[in-house]
N, C-alpha and C positions, 0 to 999 in steps of 0.2 A: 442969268446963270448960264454956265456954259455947260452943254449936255451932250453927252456924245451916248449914239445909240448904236447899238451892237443889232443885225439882222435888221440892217433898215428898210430892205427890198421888199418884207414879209409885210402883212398885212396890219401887222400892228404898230409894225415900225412908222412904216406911213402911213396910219393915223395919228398916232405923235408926233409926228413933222406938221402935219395938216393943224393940231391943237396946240404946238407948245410954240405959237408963235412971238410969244413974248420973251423968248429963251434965243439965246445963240446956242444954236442944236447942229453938231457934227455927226451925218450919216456916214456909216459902215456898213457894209458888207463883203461875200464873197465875191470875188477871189483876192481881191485888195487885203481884207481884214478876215483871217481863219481863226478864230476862237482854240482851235486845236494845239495852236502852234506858238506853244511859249515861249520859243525864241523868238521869236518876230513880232509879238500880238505888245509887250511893255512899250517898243520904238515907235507903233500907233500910237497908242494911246500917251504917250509922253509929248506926240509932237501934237496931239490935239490939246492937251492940259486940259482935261474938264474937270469940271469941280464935282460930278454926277455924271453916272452911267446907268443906263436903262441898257439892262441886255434882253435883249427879246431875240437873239440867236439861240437855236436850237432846233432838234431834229424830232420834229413834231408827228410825223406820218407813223402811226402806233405799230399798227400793222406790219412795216418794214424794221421798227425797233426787233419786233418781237423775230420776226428773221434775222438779224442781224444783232443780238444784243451787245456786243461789244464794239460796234457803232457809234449804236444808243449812248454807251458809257462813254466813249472819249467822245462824242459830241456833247450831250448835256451836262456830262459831271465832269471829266478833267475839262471839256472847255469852260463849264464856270467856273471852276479852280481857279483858272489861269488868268480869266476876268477879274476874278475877287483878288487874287494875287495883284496886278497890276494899278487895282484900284488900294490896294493899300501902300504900295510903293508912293503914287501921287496923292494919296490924302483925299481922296475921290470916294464919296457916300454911293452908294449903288444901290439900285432897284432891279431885282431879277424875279422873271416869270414865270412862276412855278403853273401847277393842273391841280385840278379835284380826284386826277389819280395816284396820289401819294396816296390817296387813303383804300383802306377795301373796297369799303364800297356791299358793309353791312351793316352799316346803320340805318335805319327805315327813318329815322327824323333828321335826318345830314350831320353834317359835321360844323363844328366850328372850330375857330382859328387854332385853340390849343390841343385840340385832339390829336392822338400821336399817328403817325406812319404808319400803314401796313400794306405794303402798296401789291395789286396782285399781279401785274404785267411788266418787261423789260423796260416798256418809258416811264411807266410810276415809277423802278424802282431806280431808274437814272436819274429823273426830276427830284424825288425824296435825296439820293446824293448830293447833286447840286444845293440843295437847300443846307444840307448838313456843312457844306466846304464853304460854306456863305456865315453861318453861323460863327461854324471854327476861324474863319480867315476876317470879318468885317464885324466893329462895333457898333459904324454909321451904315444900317443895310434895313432895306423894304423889301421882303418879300410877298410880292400881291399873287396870288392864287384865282383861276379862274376858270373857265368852264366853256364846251361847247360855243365856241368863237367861231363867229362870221364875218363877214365883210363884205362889200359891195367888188364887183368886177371878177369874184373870183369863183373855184369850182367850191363849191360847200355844201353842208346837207340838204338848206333850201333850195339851190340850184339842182339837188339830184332830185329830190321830190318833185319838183315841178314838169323836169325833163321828161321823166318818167310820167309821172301822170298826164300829161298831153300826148307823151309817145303812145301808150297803152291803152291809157282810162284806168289804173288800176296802180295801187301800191302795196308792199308790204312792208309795214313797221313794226321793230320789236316794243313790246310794252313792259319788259323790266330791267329797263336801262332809263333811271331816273338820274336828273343834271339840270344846270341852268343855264339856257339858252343865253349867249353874252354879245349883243354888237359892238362890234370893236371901236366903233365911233364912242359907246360910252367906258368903256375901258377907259380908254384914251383919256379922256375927261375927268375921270375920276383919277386917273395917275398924274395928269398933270395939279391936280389940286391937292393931292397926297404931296407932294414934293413941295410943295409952300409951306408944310405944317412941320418940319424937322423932328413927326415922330418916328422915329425908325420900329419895325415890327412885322408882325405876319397880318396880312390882309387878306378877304375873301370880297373881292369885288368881280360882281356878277349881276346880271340883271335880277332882279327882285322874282321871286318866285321859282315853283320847281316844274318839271313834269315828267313823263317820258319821251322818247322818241315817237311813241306813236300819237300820244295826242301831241307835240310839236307840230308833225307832220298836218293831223286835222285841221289846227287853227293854219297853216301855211296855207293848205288848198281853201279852205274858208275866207281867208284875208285876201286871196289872190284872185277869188271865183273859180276857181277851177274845181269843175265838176268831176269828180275819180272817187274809185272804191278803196278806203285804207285799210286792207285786212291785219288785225291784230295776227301777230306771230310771238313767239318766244326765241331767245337769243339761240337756241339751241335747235331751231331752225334758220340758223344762219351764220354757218363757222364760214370762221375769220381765224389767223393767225395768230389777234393778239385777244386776251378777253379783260375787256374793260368791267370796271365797279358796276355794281349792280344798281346799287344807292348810293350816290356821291353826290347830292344835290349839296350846294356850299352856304354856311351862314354868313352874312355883314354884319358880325358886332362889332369887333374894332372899328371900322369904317364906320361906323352908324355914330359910334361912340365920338368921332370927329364933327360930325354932321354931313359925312362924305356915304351917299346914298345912291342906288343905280336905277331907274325906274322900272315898272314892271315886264318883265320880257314879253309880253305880249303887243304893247305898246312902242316897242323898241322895236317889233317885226314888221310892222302898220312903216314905221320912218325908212327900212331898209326894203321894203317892196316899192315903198313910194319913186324911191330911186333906182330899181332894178325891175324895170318890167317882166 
């Protein structure tokens, strides 16, 4: 299949290039390829012909959404417009990456695939758009939904946990910001094997299980040996710009419903330290 990826610089881009190697996979990104730019983004994507697009561009840093909302907007929602546009000009099925912050994030037992929108920050409610223009614009489209993503080589929560605790001896994590930790190596995996089944639909692929941030943090320094203090805090000892779901932990039933499964996140942290001293 020919697969041309939207944000292939980003961390999940390339793990899809790294997994979908049985695919002729065409990477994009900027400043070549701007999602924003609907004059110019059809003449890409025409001269690549793919038959599927994985768009995993988007303007992810929440924080700066929430500074900047109308950023936020024309990067994740007119730019998947203009993707889902393009991909319906070439007859191209498309898979785009939504978050667990389309939702509030006040459900204390998570969410599954058809619970609706209510998103409480500028990137849920630009991700929640982009979902809706995907709906409206695509009949052949995957939307897989996902959580707290890492990756190997880059800056991320377990990189700032560990930083700090060597630096100090000492952390502070909130404990009610519940989510599922997701390695992007299994992402990866699990989307590459989504796209052999031609069921189009909403998906919540994420590593198996829930927690908080601060027991995240616990089992990080436990799995890593690193000896430090994780003092529980509450989010409201620690503004931030944007305020993330409270409780957004995501369910796998459609995926499970496949036999398409993500293993438990704790065991997914064990394979991404093993690689990142």
């Amino acid at each position: 299949m020919r697969i041309l990826i939207t944000g292939a610089n980003g961390q999940l881009g390339q793990a899809l290039q790294r997994t979908l190697t049985d695919h002729a996979v065409i990477p994009v990104d900027l400043p070549a390829a701007d999602v924003t730019d609907r004059a110019a983004l059809p003449a890409i994507f025409a001269a690549a012909a793919p038959e599927l697009v994985i768009h995993c561009a988007a303007y992810t840093d929440v924080d700066g959404c929430a500074r900047d909302p109308d950023l936020a907007h024309r990067v994740n929602a007119h730019g998947t417009q203009n993707v889902a546009l393009a991909c319906r000009a070439l007859g191209a099925a498309l898979v785009h990456i939504s978050t667990n912050e389309v939702f509030a994030g006040d459900e204390p037992g998570g969410y599954e695939e058809w619970m609706p929108h209510a998103p409480r920050n500028p990137y849920g409610r630009s991700k929640a758009a982009a979902e809706a223009h995907v709906r409206a614009l695509l009949s052949r489209a995957y939307i897989v939904r996902t959580a707290w993503l890492y990756a190997p080589g880059g800056r991320n929560f377990i990189h700032a946990i560990l930083r700090r605790a060597r630096e100090t001896g000492e952390v502070r994590v909130v404990t009610d910001e519940v989510g599922n930790p997701t390695y992007v190596a299994d992402l990866a995996d699990a989307i590459g094997r989504l796209i052999e089944t031609g069921q189009y639909g909403v998906y919540h692929f994420v590593n198996s299980g829930a927690c908080s941030r601060w027991a995240f943090a616990n089992e990080i320094l436990r799995q890593a040996g690193v000896a430090a203090r994780n003092v529980p805090i509450l989010s409201s000892a620690y503004p931030r710009a944007s305020t993330p779901p409270p409780f957004a932990a995501l369910h796998n039933r459609a995926g499970a419903a496949l036999g398409i499964t993500l293993r438990p996140w704790a065991e997914a942290l064990a394979d991404y330290l093993r690689s990142e001293p």
